[in-house]
N, C-alpha and C positions, 0 to 999 in steps of 0.2 A: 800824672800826665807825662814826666817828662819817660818813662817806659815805652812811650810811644814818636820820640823825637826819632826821626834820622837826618843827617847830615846830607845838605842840596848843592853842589858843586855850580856858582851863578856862573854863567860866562857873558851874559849881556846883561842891562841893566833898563831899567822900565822905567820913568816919570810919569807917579799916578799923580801928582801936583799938589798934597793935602797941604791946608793951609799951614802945617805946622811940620816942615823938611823934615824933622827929625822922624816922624812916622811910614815915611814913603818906604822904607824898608820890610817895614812889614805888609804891606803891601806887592812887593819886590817878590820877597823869600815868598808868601804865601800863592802867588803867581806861576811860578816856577816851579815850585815843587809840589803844584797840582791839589792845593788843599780846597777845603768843600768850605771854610770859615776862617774865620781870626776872629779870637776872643778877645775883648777889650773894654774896658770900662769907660770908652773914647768913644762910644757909637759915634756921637754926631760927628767929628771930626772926619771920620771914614767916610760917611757920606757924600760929602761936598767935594770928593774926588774926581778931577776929569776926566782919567780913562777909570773905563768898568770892566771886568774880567766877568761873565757871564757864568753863573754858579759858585761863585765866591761871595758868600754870606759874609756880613759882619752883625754880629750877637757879641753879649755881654758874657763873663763866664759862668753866673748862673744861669743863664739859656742853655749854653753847654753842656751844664752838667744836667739838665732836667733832661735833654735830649738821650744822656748816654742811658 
């Protein structure tokens, strides 16, 4: 995976409000630099987000990998 990382330079900053601060970042980076997913063994957590980004998936990283 990480062969496929690049570096996303934020310059503003998003509150998707997950009940747990410390995850909005992913959230953030995944917004911004235009990803299709965030893998996460936190599904529910993502959910219960107030703002939605529309084609931003959240799956588990065995959904991921079954997808690739």
């Amino acid at each position: 995976m990480a062969s496929r990382y690049h570096w996303i330079r934020v310059y503003y900053v998003w509150r998707p409000d997950l009940p747990d601060e410390a995850e909005n970042h992913a959230v953030e980076l995944a917004a911004v630099g235009g990803s299709e997913a965030i893998a996460t063994h936190n599904t529910r957590a993502f959910a219960r987000t107030e703002l939605r980004f529309s084609g931003l998936r959240v799956m588990t990283t065995g959904e991921l990998i079954a997808e690739d």
